[in-house]
C-alpha positions as CSV (number, residue, x, y, z in Angstrom):
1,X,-8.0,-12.9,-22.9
2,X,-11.0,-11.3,-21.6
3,X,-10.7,-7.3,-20.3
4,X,-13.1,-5.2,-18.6
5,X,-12.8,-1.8,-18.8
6,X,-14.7,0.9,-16.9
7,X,-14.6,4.8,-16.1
8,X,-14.3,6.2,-13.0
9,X,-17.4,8.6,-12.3
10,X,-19.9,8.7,-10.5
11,X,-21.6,6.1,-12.7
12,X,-19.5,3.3,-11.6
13,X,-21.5,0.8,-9.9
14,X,-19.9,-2.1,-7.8
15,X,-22.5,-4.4,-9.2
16,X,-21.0,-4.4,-12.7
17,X,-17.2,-4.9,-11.4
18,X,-18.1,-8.0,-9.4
19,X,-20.4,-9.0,-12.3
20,X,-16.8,-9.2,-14.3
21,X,-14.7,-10.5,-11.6
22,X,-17.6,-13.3,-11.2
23,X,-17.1,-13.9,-14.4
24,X,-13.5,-14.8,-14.6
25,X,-12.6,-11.8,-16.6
26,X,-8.6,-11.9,-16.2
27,X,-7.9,-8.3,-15.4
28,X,-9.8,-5.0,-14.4
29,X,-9.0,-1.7,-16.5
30,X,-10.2,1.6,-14.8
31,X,-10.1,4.8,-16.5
32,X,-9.2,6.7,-13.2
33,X,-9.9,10.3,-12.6
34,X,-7.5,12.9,-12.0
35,X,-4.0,11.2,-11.2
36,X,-6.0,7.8,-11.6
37,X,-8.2,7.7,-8.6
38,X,-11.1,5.5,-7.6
39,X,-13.8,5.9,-5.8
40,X,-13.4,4.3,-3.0
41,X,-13.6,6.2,-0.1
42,X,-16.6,7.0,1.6
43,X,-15.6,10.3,4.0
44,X,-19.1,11.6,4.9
45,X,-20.5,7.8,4.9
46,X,-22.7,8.7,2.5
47,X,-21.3,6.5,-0.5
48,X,-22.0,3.3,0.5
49,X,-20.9,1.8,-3.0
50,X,-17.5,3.6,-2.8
51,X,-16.4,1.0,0.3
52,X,-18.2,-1.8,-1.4
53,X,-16.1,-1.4,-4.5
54,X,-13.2,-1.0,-2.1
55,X,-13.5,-4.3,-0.3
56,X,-14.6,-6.3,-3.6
57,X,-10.9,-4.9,-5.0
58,X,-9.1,-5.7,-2.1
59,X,-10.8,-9.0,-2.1
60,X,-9.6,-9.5,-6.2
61,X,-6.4,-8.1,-5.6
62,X,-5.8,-11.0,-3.0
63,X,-7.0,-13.6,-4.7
64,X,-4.3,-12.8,-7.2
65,X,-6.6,-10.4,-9.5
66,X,-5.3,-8.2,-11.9
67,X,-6.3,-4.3,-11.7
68,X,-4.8,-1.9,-13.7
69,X,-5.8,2.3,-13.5
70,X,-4.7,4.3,-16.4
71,X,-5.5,8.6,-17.2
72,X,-9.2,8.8,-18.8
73,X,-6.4,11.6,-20.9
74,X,-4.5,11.2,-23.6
75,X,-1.7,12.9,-21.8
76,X,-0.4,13.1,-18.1
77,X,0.8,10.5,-15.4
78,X,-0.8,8.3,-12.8
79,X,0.6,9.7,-9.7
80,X,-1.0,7.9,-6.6
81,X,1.5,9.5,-4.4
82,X,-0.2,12.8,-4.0
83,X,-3.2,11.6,-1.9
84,X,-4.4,9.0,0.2
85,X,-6.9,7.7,-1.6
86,X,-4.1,6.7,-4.0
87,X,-1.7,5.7,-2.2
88,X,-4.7,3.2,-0.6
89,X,-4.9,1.6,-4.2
90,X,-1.1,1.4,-4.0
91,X,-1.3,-0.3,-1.1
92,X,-4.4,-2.8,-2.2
93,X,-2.3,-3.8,-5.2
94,X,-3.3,-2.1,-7.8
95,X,-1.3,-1.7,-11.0
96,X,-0.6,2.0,-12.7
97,X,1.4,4.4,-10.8
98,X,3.7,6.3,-12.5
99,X,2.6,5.0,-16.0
100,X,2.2,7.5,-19.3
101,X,-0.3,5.0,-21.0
102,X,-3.0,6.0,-22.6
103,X,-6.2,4.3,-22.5
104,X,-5.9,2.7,-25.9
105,X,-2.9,1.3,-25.7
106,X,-3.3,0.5,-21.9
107,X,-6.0,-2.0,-23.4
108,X,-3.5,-3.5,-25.8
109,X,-0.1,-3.7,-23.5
110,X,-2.3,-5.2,-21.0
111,X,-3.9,-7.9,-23.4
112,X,-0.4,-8.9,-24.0
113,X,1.1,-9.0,-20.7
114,X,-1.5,-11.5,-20.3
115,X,-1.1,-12.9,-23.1
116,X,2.7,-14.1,-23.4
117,X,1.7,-15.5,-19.3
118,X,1.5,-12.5,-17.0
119,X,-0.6,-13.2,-14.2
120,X,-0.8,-10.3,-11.5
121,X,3.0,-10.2,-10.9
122,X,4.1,-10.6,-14.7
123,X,1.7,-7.2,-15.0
124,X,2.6,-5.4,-12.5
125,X,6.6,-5.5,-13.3
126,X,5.9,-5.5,-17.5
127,X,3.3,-2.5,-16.8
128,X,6.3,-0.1,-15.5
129,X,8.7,-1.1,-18.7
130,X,8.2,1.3,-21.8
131,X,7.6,-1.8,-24.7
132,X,7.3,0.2,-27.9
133,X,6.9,3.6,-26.5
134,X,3.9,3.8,-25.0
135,X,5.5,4.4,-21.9
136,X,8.0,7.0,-22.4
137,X,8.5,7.7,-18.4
138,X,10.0,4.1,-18.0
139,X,13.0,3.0,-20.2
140,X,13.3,0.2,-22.4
């Protein structure tokens, strides 16, 4: 099972996420910032890569691509319900909200997901159950 990870900052460069999805890495892991934001909006239309990464997501998600945001903390929730930009990556599929995860173990819940079959569904319902308590917001 092959994962790429990246950090949300400013140094995130579309190039290297279609680079991955190119080559057929099975699921996208972004260390988001905040309550587990990308950068994907481009409000002064100065930040041309922002809708580039955008549109290459959406285009993953609906190709049945997995993308998973997790806290770049050790502690604190993914809450994409607090702003747009959020609840935008809710709506393009991506997997995280709500999730206590920490980056570590994000890598390893995730590798298993797809690993025991998950594809983007398997994920997206196994990602909000709390497997050996590295979830504790979701029960058992």
């Amino acid at each position: 099972v092959r994962i790429a990870q990246f950090i949300s900052d400013a140094h995130l460069q579309p190039d290297m996420v279609q680079a991955s999805i190119d080559s057929g890495f099975e699921a996208l892991l972004f260390h988001g910032t905040g309550l587990g934001h990308l950068p994907i909006s481009d409000p002064e239309d100065d930040s041309l890569e922002n809708t580039r990464l955008r549109i290459m997501l959406e285009d993953h998600i609906s190709q049945g691509g997995v993308v998973v945001v997790v806290a770049q903390t050790i502690h604190g929730p993914i809450n994409m319900n607090v702003y747009s930009k959020g609840r935008d990556q809710q709506e393009m599929g991506v997997i995280g909200h709500g999730s206590l995860c920490p980056p570590g173990s994000a890598l390893v819940k995730l590798h298993h997901l797809l690993s025991v079959g998950g594809g983007k569904e398997a994920v997206a319902s196994g990602w909000k159950k709390d497997l050996v308590g590295e979830n504790p917001s979701f029960s058992r």
